[in-house]
C-alpha distance (Angstrom), angle and dihedral (degrees) to the residues before:
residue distance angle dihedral
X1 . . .
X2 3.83 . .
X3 4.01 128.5 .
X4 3.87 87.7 -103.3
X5 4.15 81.8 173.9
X6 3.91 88.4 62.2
X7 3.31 96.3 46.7
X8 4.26 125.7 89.6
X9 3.93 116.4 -78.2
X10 3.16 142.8 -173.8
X11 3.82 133.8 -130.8
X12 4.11 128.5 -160.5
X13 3.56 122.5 -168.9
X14 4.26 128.7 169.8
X15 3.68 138.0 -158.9
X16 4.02 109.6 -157.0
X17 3.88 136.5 174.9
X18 3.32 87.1 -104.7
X19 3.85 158.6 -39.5
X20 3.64 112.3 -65.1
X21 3.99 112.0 91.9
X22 3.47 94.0 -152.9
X23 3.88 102.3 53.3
X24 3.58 109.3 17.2
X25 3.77 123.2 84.0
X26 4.02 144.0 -148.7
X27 3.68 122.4 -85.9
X28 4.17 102.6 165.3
X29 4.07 123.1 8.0
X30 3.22 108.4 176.4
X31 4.56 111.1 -173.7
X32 3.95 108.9 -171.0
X33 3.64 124.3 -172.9
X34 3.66 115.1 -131.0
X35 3.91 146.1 -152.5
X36 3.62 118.7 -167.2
X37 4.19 101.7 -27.9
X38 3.39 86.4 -41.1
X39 4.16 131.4 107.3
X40 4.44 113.8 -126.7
X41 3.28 94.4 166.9
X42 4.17 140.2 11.6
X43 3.77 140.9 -177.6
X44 3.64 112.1 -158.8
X45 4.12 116.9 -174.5
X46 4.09 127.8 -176.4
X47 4.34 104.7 -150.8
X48 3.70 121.3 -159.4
X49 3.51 105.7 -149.0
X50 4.05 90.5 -162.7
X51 3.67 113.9 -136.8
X52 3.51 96.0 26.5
X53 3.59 121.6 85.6
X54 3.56 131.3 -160.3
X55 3.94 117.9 -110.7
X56 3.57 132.3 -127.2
X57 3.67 102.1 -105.2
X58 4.34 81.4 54.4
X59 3.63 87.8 52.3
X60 3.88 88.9 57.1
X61 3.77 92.2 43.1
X62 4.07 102.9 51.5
X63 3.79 102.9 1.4
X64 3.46 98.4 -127.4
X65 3.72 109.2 130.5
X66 4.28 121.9 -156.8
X67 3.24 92.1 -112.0
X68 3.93 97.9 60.1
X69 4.11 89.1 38.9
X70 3.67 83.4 51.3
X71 4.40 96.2 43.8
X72 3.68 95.3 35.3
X73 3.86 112.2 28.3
X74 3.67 140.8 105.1
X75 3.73 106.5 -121.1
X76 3.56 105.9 -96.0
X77 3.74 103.0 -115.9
X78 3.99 87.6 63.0
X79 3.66 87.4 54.7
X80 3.55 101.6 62.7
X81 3.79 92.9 35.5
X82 3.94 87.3 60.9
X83 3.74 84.0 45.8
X84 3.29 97.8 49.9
X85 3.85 93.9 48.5
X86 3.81 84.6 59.2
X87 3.39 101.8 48.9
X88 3.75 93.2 46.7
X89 3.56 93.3 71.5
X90 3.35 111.7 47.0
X91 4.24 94.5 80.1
X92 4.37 83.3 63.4
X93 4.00 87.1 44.5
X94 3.75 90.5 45.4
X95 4.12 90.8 -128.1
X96 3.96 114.1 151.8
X97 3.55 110.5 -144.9
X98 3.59 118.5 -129.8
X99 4.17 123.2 -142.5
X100 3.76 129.9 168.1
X101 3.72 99.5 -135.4
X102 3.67 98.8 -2.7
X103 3.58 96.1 -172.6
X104 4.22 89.3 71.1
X105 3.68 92.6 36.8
X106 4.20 102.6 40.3
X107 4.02 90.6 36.7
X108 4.00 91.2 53.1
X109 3.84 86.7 47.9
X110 3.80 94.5 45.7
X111 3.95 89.7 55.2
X112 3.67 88.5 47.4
X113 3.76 93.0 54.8
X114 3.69 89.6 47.4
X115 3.98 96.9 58.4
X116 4.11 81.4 54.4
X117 3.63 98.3 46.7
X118 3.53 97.5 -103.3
X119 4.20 143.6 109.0
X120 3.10 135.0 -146.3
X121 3.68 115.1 -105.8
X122 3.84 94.8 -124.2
X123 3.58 83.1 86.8
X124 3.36 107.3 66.2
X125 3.60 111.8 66.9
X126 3.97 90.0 -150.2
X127 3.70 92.1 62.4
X128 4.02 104.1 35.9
X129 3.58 131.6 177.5
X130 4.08 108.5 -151.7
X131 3.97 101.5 -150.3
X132 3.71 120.1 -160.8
X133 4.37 107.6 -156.7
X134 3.72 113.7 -163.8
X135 3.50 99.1 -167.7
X136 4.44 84.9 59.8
X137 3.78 94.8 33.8
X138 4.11 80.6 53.4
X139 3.50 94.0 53.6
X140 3.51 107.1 40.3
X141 4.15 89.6 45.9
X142 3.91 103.4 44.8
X143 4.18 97.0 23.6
X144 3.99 85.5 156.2
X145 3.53 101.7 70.0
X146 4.18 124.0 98.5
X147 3.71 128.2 -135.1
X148 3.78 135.2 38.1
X149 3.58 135.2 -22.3
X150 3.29 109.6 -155.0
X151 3.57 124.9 130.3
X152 3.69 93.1 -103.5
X153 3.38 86.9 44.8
X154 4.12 90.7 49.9
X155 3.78 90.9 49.9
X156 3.69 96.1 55.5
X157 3.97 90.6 53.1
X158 3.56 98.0 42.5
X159 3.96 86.6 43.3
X160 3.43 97.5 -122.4
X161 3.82 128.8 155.0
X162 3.90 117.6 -117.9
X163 3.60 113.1 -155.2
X164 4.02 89.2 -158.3
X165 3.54 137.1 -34.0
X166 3.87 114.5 -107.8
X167 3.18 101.6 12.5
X168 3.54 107.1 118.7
X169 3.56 98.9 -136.4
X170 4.00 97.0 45.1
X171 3.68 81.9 43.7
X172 4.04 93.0 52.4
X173 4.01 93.5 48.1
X174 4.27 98.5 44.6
X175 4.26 79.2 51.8
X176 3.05 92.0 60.0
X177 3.77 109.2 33.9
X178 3.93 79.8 49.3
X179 4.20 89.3 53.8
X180 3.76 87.6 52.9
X181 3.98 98.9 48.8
X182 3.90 83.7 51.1
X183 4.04 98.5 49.9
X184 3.68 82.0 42.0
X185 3.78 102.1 57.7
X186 3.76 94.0 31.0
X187 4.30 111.1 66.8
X188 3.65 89.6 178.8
X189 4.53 92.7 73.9
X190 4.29 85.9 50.3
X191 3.16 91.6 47.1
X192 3.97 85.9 61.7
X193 4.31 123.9 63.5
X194 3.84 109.3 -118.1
X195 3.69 96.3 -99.9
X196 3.94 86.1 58.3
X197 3.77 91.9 55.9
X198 3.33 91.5 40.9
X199 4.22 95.8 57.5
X200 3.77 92.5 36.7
X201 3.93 87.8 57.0
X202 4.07 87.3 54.5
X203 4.14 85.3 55.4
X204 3.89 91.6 45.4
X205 3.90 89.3 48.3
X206 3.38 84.9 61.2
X207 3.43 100.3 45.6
X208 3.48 93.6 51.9
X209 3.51 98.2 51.6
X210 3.93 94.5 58.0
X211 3.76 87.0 53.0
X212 4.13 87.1 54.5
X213 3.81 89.0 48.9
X214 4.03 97.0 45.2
X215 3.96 85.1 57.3
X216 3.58 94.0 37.5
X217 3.81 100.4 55.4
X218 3.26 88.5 45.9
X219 3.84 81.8 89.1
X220 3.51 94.8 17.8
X221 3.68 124.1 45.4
X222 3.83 96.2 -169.2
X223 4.27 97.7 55.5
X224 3.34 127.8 130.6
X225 3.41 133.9 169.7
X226 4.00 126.4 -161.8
X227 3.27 108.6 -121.6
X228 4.31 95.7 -172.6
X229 3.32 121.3 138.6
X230 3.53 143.0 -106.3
X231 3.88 82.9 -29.2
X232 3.68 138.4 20.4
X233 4.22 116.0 -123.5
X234 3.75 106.9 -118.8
X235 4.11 95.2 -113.3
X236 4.03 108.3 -104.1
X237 4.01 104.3 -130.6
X238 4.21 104.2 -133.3
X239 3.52 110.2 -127.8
């Protein structure tokens, strides 16, 4: 078996007007390659997604106000092509891609691919992207730890330098340099292959999600929490 974690990745991180995967769209991606935790080489790209602008509580987030995204950005179609053009060769280079919470970031994309006419490759099982999540490899690995998990949070305990918060290439390097502290520290992930990691994280998401929901309905009967993973399925409607 190879030392996968020695080897180049890459890293993906996106800014959006908002939360919802369905309806919201990109504003910055920014997809670094990586050696060892640390960045050689990143694209960065700002989309204008035309019509749509980017609310306040966006602004806040990432900074980037509709106006610039309008004046200064690549029409948002190009963006994900580019993107997807990336991502669709690291399966034949044997790159894993890293996300913090993939499911956001990889959904988003996914919808964004559909409005072109494309997929994401994740789908097809003959063209695979292995993704390596810190915030679920973090979880699963030190479950006895208190306090938040968010990647700032995840950078401070694995004493790793954040460039900036939300900004999508800051945001791309600290997930992965956070990634490689983890494999580091923890023998039993390099002592899988990449695909192993990859599947095990799909059984973790899982887990993790029933924990969220046991807390969760403990105020609400009625939560539930998807626990899919690295992307969530668009929902077929029956007919």
């Amino acid at each position: 078996m190879s030392a996968w974690w020695l080897d180049e990745w890459a890293a993906l991180d996106l800014e959006t007007t908002g939360l919802d995967v369905e309806t919201d769209r990109i504003v910055t991606a920014a997809l670094a390659r990586v050696l060892r935790g640390v960045p050689v080489e990143t694209r960065t790209w700002l989309a204008d997604a035309g019509q749509k602008d980017i609310p306040l509580e966006a602004v806040k987030v990432h900074g980037i106000t509709s106006k610039v995204a309008h004046r200064h950005g690549r029409p948002v179609d190009e963006v994900v092509g580019a993107l997807a053009r990336e991502l669709a060769e690291l399966p034949y280079e044997n790159i894993p891609l890293v996300v913090a919470n993939a499911p956001f970031d990889l959904t988003l994309l996914t919808r964004e691919h559909e409005r072109t006419g494309r997929s994401w490759p994740q789908g097809h099982h003959s063209h695979r992207i292995f993704v390596l999540d810190p915030l679920l490899l973090d979880w699963k690995l030190d479950q006895g730890r208190d306090g938040r998990r968010r990647l700032v949070d995840l950078c401070e305990h694995y004493d790793v330098v954040h460039a900036g918060p939300h900004r999508a290439d800051a945001d791309a390097a600290a997930a992965a340099a956070v990634t490689y502290q983890i494999v580091s520290q923890y023998p039993e992930l390099r002592q899988m292959s990449l695909a192993e990691v990859h599947e095990r994280q799909v059984g973790w998401a899982v887990e993790r999600a029933a924990a969220r929901q046991r807390r969760l309905r403990k105020n609400d009967p009625t939560a539930v929490v998807d626990g899919r993973w690295p992307l969530i399925p668009r929902q077929e409607v029956a007919r």
